[in-house]
GUZAPA-366756 format. One line per 8 residues: number of its first residue (from 1); for each residue x, y, z of N, C-alpha, C. Coordinates in nm, 2 decimals, decimal comma. Layout:
residues N
NUM	X:Y:Z:X:Y:Z:X:Y:Z ~ ...
//
This chain:
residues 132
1	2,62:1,00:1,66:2,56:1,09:1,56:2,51:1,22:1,62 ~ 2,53:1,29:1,55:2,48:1,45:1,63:2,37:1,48:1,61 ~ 2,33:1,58:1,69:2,15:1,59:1,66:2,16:1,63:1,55 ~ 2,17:1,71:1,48:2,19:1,81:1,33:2,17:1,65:1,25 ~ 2,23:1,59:1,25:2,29:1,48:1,18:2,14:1,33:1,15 ~ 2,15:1,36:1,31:2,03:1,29:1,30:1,86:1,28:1,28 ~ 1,84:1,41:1,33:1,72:1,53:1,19:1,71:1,51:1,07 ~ 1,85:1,53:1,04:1,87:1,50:0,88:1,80:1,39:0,86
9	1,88:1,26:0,87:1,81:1,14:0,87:1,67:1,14:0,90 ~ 1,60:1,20:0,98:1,46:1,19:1,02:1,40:1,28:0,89 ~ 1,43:1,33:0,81:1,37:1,45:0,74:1,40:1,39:0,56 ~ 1,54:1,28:0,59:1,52:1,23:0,46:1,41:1,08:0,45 ~ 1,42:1,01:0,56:1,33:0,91:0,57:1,21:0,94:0,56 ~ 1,16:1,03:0,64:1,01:1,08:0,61:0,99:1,13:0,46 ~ 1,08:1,24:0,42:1,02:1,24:0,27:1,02:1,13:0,16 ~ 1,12:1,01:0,19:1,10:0,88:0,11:0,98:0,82:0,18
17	0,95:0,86:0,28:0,85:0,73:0,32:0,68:0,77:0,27 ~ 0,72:0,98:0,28:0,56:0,98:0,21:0,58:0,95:0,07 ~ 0,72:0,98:0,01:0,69:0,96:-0,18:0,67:0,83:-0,21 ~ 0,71:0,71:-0,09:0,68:0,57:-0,16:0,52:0,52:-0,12 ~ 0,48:0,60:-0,03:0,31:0,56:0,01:0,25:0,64:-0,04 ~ 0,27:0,78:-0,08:0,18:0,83:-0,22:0,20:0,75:-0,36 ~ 0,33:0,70:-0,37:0,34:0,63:-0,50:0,28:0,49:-0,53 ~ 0,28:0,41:-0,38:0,21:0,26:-0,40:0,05:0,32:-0,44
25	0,03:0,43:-0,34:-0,10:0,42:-0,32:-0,22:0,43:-0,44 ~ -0,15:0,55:-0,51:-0,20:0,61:-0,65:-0,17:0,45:-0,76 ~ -0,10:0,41:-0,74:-0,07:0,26:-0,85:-0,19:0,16:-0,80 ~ -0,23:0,15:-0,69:-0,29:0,06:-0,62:-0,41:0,12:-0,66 ~ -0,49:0,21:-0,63:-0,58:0,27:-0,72:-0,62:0,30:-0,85 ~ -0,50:0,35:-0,94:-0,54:0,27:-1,06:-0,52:0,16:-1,09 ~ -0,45:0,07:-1,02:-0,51:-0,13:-1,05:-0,67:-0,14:-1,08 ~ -0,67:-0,09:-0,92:-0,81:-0,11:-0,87:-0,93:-0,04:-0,95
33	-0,87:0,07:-1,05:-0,99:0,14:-1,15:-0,98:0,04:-1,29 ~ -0,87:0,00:-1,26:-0,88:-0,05:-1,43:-0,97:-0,19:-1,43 ~ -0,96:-0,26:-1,32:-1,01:-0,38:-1,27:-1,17:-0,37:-1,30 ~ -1,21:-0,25:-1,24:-1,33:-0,22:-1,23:-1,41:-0,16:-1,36 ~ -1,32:-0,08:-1,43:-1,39:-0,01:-1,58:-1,34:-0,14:-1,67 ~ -1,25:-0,20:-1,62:-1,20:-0,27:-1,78:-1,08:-0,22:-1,91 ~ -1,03:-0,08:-1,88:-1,03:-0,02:-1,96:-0,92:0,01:-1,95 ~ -0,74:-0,03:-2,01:-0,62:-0,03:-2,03:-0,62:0,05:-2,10
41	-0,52:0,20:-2,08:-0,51:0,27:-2,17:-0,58:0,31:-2,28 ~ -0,73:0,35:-2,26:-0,80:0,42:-2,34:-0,85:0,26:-2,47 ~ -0,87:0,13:-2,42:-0,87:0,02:-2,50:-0,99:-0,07:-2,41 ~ -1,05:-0,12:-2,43:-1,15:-0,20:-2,33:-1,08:-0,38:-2,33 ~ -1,07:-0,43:-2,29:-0,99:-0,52:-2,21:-1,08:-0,68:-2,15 ~ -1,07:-0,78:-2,23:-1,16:-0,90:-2,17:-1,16:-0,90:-2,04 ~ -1,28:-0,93:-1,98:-1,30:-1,02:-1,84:-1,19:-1,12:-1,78 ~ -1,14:-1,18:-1,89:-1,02:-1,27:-1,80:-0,90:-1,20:-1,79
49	-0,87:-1,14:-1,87:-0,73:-1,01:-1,83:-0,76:-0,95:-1,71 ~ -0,87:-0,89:-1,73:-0,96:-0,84:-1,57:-0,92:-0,87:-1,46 ~ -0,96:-1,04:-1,47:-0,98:-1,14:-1,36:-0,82:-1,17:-1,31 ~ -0,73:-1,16:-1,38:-0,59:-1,19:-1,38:-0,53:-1,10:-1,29 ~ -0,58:-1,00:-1,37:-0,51:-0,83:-1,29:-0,58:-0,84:-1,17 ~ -0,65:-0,92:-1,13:-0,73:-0,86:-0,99:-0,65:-1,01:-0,88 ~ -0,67:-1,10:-0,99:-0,60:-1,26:-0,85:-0,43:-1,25:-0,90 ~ -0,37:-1,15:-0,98:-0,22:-1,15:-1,01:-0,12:-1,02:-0,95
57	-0,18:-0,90:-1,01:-0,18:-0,80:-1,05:-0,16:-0,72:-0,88 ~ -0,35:-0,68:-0,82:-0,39:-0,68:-0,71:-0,26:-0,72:-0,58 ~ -0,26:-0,85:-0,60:-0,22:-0,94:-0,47:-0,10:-0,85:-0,48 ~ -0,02:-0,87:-0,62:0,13:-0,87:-0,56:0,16:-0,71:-0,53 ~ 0,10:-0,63:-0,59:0,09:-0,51:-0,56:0,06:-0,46:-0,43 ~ -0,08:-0,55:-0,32:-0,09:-0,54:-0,23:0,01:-0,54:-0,10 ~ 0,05:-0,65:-0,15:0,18:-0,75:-0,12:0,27:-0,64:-0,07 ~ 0,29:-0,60:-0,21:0,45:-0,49:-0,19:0,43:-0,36:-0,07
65	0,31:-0,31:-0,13:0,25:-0,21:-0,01:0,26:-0,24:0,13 ~ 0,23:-0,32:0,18:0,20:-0,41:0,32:0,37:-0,40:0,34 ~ 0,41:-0,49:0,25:0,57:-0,48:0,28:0,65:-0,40:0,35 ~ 0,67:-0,28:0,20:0,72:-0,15:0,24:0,70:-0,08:0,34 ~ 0,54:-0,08:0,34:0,50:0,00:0,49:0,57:-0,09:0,62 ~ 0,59:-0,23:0,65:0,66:-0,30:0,76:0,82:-0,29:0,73 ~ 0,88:-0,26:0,66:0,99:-0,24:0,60:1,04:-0,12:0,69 ~ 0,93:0,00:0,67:0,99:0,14:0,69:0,90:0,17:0,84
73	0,84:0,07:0,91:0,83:0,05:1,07:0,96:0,02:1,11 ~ 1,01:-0,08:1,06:1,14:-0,12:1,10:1,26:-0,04:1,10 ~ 1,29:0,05:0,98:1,34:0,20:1,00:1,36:0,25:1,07 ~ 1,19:0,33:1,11:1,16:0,40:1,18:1,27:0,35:1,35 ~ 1,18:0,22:1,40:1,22:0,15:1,52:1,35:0,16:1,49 ~ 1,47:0,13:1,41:1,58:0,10:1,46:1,67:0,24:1,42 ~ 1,62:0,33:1,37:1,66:0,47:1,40:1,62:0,54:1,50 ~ 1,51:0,54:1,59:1,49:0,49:1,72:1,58:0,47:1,83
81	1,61:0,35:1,81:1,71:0,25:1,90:1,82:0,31:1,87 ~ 1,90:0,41:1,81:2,02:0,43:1,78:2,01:0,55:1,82 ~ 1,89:0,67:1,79:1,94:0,77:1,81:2,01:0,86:1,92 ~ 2,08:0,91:1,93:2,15:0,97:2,08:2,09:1,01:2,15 ~ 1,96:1,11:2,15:1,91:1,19:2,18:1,76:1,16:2,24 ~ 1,71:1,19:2,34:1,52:1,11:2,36:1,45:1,17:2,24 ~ 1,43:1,32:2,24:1,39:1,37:2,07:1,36:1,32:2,01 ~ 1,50:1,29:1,94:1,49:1,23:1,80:1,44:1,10:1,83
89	1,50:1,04:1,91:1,41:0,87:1,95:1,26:0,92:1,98 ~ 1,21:1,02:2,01:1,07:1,02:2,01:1,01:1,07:1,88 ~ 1,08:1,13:1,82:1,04:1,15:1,64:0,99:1,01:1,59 ~ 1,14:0,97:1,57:1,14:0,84:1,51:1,03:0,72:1,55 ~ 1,02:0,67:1,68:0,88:0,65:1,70:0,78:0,68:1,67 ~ 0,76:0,82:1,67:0,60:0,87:1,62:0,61:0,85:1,47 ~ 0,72:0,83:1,39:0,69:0,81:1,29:0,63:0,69:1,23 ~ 0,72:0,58:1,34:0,70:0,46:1,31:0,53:0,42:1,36
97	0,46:0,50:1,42:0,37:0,46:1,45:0,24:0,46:1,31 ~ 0,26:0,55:1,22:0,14:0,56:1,15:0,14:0,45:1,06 ~ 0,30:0,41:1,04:0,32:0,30:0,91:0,30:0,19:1,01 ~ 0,27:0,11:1,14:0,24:0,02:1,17:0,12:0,05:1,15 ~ 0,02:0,13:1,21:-0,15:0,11:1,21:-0,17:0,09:1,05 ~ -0,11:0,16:0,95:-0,14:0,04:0,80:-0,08:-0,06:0,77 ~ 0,00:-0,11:0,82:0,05:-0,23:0,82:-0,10:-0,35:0,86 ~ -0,12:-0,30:1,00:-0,23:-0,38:1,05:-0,32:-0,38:1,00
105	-0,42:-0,20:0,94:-0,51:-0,23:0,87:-0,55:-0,26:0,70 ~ -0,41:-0,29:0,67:-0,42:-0,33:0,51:-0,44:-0,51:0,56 ~ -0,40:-0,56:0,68:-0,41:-0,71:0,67:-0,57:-0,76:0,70 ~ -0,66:-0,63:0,78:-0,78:-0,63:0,76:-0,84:-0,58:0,69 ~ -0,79:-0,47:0,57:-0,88:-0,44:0,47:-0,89:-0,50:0,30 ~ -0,71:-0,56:0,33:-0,71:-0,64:0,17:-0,86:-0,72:0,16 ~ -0,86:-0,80:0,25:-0,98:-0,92:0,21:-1,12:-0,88:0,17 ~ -1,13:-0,74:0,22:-1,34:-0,71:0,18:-1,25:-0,63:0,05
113	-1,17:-0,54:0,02:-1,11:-0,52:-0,09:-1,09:-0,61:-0,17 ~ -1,06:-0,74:-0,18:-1,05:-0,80:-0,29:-1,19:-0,87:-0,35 ~ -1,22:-0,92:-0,20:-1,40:-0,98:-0,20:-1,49:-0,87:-0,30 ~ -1,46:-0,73:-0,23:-1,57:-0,65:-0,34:-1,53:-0,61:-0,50 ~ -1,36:-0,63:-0,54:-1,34:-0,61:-0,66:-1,39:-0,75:-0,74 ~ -1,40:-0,86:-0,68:-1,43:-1,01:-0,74:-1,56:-0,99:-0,72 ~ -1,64:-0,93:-0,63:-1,80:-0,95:-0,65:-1,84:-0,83:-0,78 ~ -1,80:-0,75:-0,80:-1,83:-0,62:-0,91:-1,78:-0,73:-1,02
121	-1,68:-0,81:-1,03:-1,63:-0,86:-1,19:-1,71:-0,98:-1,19 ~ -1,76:-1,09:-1,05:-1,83:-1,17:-1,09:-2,00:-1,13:-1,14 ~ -2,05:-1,00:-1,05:-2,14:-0,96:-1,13:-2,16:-0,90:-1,27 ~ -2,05:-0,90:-1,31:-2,06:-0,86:-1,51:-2,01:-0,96:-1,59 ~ -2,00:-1,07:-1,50:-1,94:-1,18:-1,62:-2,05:-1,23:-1,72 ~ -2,03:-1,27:-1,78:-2,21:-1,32:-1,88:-2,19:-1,45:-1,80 ~ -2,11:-1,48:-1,74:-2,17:-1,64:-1,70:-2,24:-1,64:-1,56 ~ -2,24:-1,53:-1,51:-2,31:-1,51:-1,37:-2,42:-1,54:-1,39
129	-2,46:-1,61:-1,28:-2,61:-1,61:-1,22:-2,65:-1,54:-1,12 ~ -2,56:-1,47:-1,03:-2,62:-1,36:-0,94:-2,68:-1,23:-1,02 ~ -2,78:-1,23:-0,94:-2,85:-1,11:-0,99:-2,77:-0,96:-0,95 ~ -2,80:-0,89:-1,11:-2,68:-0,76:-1,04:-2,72:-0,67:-0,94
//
């Protein structure tokens, strides 16, 4: 592959890789608003729809995120391993680097993320007994 050639590739992967982590990200955020207001398209929304979207909804959406971002480490690495040139094998590396450090810290931060969206819905349930 020629360098020209393989730029390319570095320049189309990066722009897919920011449009799919701005795109999980903004989805993953409004999960996580609607969870918390209750409020599906301008409609207010029971507590157990809530609760669903947060142990259904949440996970698998997390899920995908975590994924994709180890999906496009793997990219990164094996356009890497291929490329001709040290360059572009040093591109490609540094790219791969930022999508591993969220890789790692979405497997540390899903859990106080989920813990605090389930303690805000357990604190408005009418059946709670924790004080709000």
């Amino acid at each position: 592959m020629s360098n020209f050639a393989a730029l390319g590739v570095l320049l189309a992967l990066f722009l897919a890789n920011v449009f799919l982590i701005v795109v999980l990200d903004r989805w993953l955020d409004a999960l996580a608003e609607t969870i918390v207001t209750g409020v599906v398209r301008g409609v207010r929304v029971p507590m157990a729809h809530r609760r669903r979207l947060l142990q259904v909804n949440f996970l698998t959406t997390t899920s995908g995120y975590i994924g994709a971002e180890a999906v496009l480490v793997i990219g990164w690495i094996l356009m890497g391993r291929h490329a001709a040139h040290e360059e572009v094998r040093l591109v490609a590396y540094l790219f791969a680097f930022p999508n591993a450090v969220a890789v790692g810290s979405f497997f540390f931060a899903f859990p106080v993320y989920y813990r605090h969206l389930r303690g805000l819905l357990d604190a408005e349930s009418p059946h709670s007994t924790k004080p709000a």
